[in-house]
C-alpha positions in Angstrom: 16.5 -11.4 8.4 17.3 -9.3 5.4 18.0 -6.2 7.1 20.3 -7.4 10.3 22.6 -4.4 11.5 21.2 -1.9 9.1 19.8 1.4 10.3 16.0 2.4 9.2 14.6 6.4 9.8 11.2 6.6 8.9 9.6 9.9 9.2 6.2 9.8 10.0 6.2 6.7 12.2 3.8 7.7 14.3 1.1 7.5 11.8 -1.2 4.5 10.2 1.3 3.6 7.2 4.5 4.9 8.8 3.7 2.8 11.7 3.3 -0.5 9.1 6.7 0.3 7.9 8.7 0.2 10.2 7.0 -2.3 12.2 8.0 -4.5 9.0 11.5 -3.3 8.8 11.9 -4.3 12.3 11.1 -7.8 11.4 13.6 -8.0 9.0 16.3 -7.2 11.5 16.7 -3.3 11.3 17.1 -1.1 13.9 14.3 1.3 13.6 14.4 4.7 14.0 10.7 6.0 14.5 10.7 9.6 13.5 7.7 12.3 14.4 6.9 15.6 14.5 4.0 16.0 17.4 2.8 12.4 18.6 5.1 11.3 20.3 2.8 8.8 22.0 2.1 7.6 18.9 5.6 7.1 18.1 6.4 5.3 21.2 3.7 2.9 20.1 5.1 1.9 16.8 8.7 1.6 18.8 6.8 -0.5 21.3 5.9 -2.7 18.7 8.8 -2.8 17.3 10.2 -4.0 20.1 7.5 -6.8 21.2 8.5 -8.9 17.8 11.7 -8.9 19.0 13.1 -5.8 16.9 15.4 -2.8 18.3 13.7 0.7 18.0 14.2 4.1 19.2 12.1 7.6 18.2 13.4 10.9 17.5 11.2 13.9 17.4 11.8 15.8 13.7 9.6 18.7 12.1 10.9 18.4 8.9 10.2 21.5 7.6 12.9 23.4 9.9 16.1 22.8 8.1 18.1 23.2 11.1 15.9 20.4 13.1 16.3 18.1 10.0 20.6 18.8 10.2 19.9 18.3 14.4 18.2 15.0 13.5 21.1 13.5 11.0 23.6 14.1 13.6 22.0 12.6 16.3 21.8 9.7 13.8 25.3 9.3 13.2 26.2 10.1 17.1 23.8 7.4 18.8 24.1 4.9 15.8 27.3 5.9 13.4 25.4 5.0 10.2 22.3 5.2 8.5 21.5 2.7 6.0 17.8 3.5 5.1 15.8 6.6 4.7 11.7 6.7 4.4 10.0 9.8 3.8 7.2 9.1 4.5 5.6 11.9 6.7 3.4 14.5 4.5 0.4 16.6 5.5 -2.4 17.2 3.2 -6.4 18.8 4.1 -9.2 18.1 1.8 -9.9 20.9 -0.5 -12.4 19.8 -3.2 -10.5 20.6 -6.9 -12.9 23.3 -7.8 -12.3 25.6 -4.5 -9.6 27.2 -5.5 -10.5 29.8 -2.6 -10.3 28.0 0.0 -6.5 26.7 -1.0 -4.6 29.8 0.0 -1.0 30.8 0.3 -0.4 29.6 3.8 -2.0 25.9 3.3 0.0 25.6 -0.3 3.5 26.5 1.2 2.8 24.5 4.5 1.6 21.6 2.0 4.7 21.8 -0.4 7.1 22.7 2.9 5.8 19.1 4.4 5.8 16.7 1.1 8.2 17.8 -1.1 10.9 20.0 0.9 10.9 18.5 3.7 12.2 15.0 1.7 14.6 16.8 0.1 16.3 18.3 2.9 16.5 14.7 4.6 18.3 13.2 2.1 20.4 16.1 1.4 21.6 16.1 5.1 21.6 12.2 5.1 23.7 11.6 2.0 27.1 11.3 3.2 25.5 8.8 6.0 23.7 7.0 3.0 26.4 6.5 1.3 29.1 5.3 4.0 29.5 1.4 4.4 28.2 0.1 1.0 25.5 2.3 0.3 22.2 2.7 1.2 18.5 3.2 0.2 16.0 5.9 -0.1 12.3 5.3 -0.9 9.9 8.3 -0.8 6.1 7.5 -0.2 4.3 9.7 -3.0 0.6 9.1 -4.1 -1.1 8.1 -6.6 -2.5 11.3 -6.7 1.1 13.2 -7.6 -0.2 10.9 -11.1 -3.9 11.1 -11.8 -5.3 14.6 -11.0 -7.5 13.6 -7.6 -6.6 13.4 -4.3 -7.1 15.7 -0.9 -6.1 18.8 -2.6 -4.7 20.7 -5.9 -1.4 21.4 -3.6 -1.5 17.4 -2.4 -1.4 16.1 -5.9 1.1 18.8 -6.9 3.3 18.1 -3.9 3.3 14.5 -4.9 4.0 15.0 -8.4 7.0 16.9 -7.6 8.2 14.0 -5.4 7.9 11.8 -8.1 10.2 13.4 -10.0 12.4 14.4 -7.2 12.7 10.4 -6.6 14.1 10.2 -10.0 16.4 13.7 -9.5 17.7 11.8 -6.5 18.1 8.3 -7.8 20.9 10.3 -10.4 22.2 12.7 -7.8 23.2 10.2 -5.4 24.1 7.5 -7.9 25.8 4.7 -7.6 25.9 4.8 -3.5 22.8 5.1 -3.0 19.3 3.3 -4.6 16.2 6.4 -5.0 12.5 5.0 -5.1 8.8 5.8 -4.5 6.0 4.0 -3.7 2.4 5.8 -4.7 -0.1 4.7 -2.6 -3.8 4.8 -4.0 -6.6 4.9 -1.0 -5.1 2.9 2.0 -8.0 1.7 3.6 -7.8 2.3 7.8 -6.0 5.1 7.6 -6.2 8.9 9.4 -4.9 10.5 5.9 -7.6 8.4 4.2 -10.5 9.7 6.2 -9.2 13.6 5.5 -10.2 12.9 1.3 -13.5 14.1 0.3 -16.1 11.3 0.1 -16.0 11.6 -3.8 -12.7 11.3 -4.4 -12.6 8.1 -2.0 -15.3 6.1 -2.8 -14.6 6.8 -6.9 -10.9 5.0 -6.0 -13.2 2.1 -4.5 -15.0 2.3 -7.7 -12.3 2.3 -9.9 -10.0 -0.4 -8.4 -10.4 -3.2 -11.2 -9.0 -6.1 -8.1 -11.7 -5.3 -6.5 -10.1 -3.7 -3.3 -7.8 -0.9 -2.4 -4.8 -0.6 -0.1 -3.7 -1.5 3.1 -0.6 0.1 5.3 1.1 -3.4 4.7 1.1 -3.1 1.2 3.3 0.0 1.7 5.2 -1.5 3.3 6.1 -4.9 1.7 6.6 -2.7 -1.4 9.9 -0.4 0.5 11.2 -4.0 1.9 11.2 -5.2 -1.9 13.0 -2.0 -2.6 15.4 -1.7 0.2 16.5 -5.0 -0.1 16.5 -4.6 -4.0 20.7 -4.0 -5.5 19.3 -3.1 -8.9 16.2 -0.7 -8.7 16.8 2.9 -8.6 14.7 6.2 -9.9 11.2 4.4 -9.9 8.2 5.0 -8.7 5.6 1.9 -7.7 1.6 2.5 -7.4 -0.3 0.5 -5.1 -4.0 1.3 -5.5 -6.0 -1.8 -6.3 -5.3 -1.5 -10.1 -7.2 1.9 -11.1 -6.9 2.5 -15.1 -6.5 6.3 -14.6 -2.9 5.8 -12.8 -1.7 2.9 -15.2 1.1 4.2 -17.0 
């Protein structure tokens, strides 16, 4: 196992893709730490499952958009475990707002939008550096969108938020050089998936459309693509789409 005695938090754990990641950490030996913000059942699940394969989990309630919770949730990291050796960011909330309403995208959703996706990454690794970085090193890998690169997604204030994350994996990857590796994965459409069913009809069936293999994403495409980076000594700063192979994200 590729990950024995390392230490995984993955925000959002409670959720479709979330749930696929750390379920696939745990099989490569790490303890999981399943991270969520309201459902906690949810979360106890994915631990559960964890667990059954013969992994070690725990959960840890975390809104990520109160600084002070995020600060709570590192130290109760490096009490109950005394390291931390991978970070996820993978939670983000997003609402489907066609383009063209620019109306209906008002100041509370934008801020709650950016608070969640782009902040809310940020102030987890700023509070989890000095963990990240004790015993070797470790790994951070954002979960983005494919959206943050071709303008289509849930929302104006999604794609933005992801756009910004992007780049934010790349600020990172220099900013906590060499300790510590910085990557994103950009999901397309993942297929099965809660945050799937909240795009507009359009916008999904025209990445079904698009996909030149034929087929989108699943939540274990996610996550196969953080094990390759996680276990990875020589990636840092990028960011990988996953989306079937659509031509307007190939860059």
């Amino acid at each position: 196992m590729k990950l024995q005695g390392k230490v995984a938090l993955i925000t959002g754990a409670s959720g479709d893709i979330g749930g696929a990641i750390a379920r696939r950490l745990g099989r490569e030996g790490a303890h999981v730490i399943a991270a969520y913000v309201g459902a906690a059942e949810a979360a106890a699940a994915t631990a559960s499952d964890v667990s059954a394969a013969g992994g070690s989990a725990s959960v840890l309630q975390l809104d990520q958009r109160d600084p002070q919770a995020v600060d709570i949730c590192m130290a109760t990291v490096a009490q109950q475990h005394g390291r931390l050796d991978i970070l996820v960011n993978n939670a983000a909330w997003n609402i489907g707002i066609p383009f063209p309403d620019l109306d209906s995208l008002t100041p509370d959703i934008w801020d709650r939008v950016l608070e969640t996706n782009l902040r809310g990454p940020f102030l987890l690794a700023r509070a989890g550096a000095a963990l990240l970085k004790a015993d070797g090193g470790g790994h951070i890998v954002n979960i983005s969108s494919a959206g943050g690169i071709s303008p289509g997604s849930s929302s104006i204030a999604y794609s933005a938020s992801k756009a910004a994350l992007n780049h934010l994996t790349r600020c990172l990857a220099v900013a906590m050089a060499p300790e510590v590796a910085v990557n994103c994965v950009a999901p397309g459409l993942v297929e099965n998936t809660r945050m799937a069913n909240r795009l507009p009809d359009a916008v999904a069936e025209g990445a079904r459309r698009q996909a030149v293999l034929g087929r989108v994403g699943q939540p274990e495409d996610i996550a196969e693509q953080v094990v390759t980076f996680v276990t990875s000594t020589s990636i840092s700063g990028q960011t990988m789409v996953v989306d079937g192979g659509m031509p307007g994200v190939m860059r």
